[in-house]
C-alpha positions in Angstrom: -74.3 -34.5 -10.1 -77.8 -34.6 -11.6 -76.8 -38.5 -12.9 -76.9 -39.6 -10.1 -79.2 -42.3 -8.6 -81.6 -40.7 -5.6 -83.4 -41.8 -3.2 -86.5 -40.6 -1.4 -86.8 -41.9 2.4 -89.7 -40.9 4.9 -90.1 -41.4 7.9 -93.1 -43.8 9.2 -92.1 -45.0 12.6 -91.1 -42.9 15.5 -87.8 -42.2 17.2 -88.8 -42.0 20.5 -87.5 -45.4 22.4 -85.1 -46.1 19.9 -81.5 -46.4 20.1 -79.2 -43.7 20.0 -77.3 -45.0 17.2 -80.9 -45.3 15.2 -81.6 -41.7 16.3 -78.6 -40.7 14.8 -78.7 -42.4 11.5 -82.6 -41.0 11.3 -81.0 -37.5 11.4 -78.1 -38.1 9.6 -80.8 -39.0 6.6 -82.4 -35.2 7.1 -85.5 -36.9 8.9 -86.9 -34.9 12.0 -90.7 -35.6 12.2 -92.5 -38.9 11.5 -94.3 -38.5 8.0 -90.7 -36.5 6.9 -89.5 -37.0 3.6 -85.9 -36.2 2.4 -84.3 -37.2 -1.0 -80.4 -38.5 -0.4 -78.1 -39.7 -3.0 -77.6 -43.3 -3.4 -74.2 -44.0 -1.8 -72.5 -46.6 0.3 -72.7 -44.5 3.2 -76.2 -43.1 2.7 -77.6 -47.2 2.0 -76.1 -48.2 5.2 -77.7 -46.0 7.3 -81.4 -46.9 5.5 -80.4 -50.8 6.1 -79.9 -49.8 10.1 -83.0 -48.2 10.4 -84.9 -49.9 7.5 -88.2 -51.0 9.7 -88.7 -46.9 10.4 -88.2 -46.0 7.0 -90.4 -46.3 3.6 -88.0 -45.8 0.2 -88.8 -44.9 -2.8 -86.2 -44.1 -6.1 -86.6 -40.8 -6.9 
């Protein structure tokens, strides 16, 4: 599990006015607060939600 490629993603934009589909994806990633950081596995799943809300996001490879 450790092998595995990660990601850290935080949160530089806010929510508030966004889409409800963006929202989602935002919480989906473990981000609540602007300035939040998470660190996500690399996967399919996780890349597409960063590519939906990419212009909220800063990513970094952890």
């Amino acid at each position: 599990m450790s092998s595995q490629a990660k990601l850290k993603v935080t949160l530089v934009k806010s929510t508030i006015g966004r889409l409800e589909k963006h929202k989602a994806c935002v919480a989906g990633l473990g981000l609540r607060k602007t300035g939040s950081s998470a660190v996500v596995i690399d996967t399919p799943e996780n890349r597409g939600m960063i590519n939906r809300v990419s212009y909220l996001l800063k990513v970094e490879e952890a």
